[in-house]
N, C-alpha and C positions, 0 to 999 in steps of 0.2 A: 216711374217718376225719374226725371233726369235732374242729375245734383249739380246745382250751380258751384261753377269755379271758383276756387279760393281766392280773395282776389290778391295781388300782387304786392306786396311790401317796398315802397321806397326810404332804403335808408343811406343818408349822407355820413359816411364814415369820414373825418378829420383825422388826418395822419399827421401827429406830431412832434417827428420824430426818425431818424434811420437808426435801425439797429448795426451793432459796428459790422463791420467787411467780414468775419470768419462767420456768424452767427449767420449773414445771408445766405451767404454759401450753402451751411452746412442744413440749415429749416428753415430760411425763409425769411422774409422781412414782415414788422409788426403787423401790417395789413394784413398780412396773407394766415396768421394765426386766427385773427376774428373769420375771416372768410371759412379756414377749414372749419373753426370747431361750432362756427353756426349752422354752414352749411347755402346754400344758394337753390334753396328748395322753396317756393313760394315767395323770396327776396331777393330785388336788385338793390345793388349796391353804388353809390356813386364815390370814389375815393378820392381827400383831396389832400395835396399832401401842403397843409400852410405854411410849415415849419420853412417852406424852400419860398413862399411867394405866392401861393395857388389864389386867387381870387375865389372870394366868398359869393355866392348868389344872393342874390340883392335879400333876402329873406326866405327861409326853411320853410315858406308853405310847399304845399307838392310833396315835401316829405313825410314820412308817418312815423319818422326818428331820426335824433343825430345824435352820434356815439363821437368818442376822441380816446383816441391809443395813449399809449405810454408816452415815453419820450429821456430820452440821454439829457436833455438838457433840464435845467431846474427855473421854474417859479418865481424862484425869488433874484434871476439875473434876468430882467425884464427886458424883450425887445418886441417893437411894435407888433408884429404878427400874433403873438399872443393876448395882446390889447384888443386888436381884430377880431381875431379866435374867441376871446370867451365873450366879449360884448355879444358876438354872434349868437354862442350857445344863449347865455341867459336872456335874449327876445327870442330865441326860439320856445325856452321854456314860457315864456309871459304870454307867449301865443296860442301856448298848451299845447307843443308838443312834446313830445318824452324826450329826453333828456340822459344819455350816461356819460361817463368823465371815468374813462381808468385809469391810476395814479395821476399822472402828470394832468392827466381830464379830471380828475377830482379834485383836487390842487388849485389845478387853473380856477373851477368852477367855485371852490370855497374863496379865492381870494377878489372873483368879481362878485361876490355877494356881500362882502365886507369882512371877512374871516382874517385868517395870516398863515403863511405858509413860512418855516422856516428851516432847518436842518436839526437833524431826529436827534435830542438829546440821550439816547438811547443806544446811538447808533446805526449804522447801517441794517437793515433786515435785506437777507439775502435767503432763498431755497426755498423747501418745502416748510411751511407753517401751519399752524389752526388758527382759527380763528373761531372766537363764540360772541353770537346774536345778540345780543339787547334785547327787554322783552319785546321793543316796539321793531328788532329786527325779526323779529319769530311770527309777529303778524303782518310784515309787511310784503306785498308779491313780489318781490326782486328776489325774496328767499321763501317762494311757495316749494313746497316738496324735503327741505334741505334741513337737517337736522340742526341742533342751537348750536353745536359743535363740529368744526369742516374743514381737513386739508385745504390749501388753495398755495399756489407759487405767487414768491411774494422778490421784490426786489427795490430800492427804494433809501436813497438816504434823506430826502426831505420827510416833511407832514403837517399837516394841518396841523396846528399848533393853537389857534384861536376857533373856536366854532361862530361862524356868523349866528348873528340873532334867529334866523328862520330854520335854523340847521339840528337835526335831532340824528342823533348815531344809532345808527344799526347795526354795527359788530367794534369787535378791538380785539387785541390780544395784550400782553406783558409788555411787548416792543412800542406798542404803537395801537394807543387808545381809539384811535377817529379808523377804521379799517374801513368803513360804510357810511355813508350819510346821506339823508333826506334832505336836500335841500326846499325843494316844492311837492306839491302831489305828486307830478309829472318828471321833477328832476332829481336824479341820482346820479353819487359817487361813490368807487369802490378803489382802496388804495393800492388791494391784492390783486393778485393778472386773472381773470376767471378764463381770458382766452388763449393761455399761454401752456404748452402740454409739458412734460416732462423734459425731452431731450432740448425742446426749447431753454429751459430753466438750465441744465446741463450745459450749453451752447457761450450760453451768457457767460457764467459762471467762468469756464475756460477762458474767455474772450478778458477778462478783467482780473483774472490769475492775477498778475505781477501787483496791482492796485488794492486787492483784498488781502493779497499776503502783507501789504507795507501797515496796511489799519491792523489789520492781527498782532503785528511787530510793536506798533504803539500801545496795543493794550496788554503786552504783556508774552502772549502767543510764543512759543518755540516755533523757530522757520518751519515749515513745509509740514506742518499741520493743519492750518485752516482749513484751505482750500480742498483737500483731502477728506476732510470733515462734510465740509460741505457738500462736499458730491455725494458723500455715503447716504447722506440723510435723502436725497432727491428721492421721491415717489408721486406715481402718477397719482392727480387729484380729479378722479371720477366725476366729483358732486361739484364742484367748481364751476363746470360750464354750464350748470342750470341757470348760474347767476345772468349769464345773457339771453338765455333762451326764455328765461322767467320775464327779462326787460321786454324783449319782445313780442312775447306773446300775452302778457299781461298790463303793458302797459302803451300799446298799439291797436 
């Protein structure tokens, strides 16, 4: 019996965002994080990078997902390409197709659904974190396989601050309530990096040195402790990258 081929995954990755110059160098730009820790086994990818200008295809049919990176820039300092961008994603969701938004993509995604996005009264989260499920994140397939409790690299001074009406959370932690959220069947956000490995998180971290020691200085912090801190805590987060491989294969 001859086994029919798998058939082939088109997915429209939206890059929103360059990570700084030392961090390219050293692992790579945000694109190329989802590409490794997915993989390009049974999926092409078409990458677009909108943050610079990239024209959107007239509508996401042909694709069988659209995904959107991080991003240095923030939400709530609004320029049109991001108007662009998320109108995009939410009729690709309305057309049913799947849908993820990580950080800056969940963000974008909660604030064209009617939500609010604004800076983390909490503070910056920065490293290696946990994060724990909601019950309605423990049955939901973005977190098939993946305990209620889970490292993940987290970086991020915004957050979803207002839940839109249709929006139900699927994780949080102490920093930073909204971690995951449902926005439709088909549409998800996740505020933590599931595509981002460790030396990645390390990478960062160094690159924003002088800017994390000056907030540690504001709250109190002895110099040339944070940043030191922070690296210690860095470990790799195994269970993490189900979160996309879960989006993919479960909801594609």
């Amino acid at each position: 019996m001859t086994r029919q081929p798998v058939p082939m995954k088109n997915v429209l990755l939206l890059k929103a965002g360059d990570a700084a110059n030392s961090v390219r160098l050293s692992v790579g730009d945000y694109e190329q994080w989802f590409l490794r820790t997915i993989g390009l086994s049974g999926r092409r990818f078409d990458i677009l990078p909108v943050h610079q200008g990239a024209p959107l295809p007239k509508d996401a049919k042909g694709y069988d997902a659209v995904m959107m990176t991080g991003s240095p820039l923030s939400v709530t300092r609004r320029e049109p390409w991001m108007e662009r961008a998320g109108a995009f994603m939410v009729e690709a969701g309305e057309q049913g197709i799947p849908v993820l938004g990580v950080c800056f993509g969940q963000q974008l995604l909660a604030e064209q659904y009617g939500g609010q996005v604004t800076r983390n009264p909490n503070g910056r989260e920065t490293g290696t974190v946990e994060v724990t499920l909601s019950p309605e994140g423990r049955v939901d397939p973005l977190f098939t396989g993946l305990p209620a409790r889970f490292a993940v690299q987290a970086t991020h001074e915004d957050v979803v601050s207002r839940l839109p009406k249709s929006a139900t959370v699927l994780a949080g932690n102490a920093n930073t309530a909204n971690q995951a959220l449902a926005f439709r069947p088909n549409v998800r956000g996740v505020q933590f990096h599931p595509e981002m490995p460790a030396e990645a998180m390390r990478a960062v971290i160094l690159a924003r040195e002088e800017n994390l020691e000056t907030l540690a200085r504001e709250k109190g912090v002895p110099p040339g402790e944070y940043v030191p801190q922070l690296l210690s805590g860095i470990t790799p987060t195994p269970l993490a990258h189900r979160v996309l491989m879960n989006f993919l294969e479960h909801f594609t």
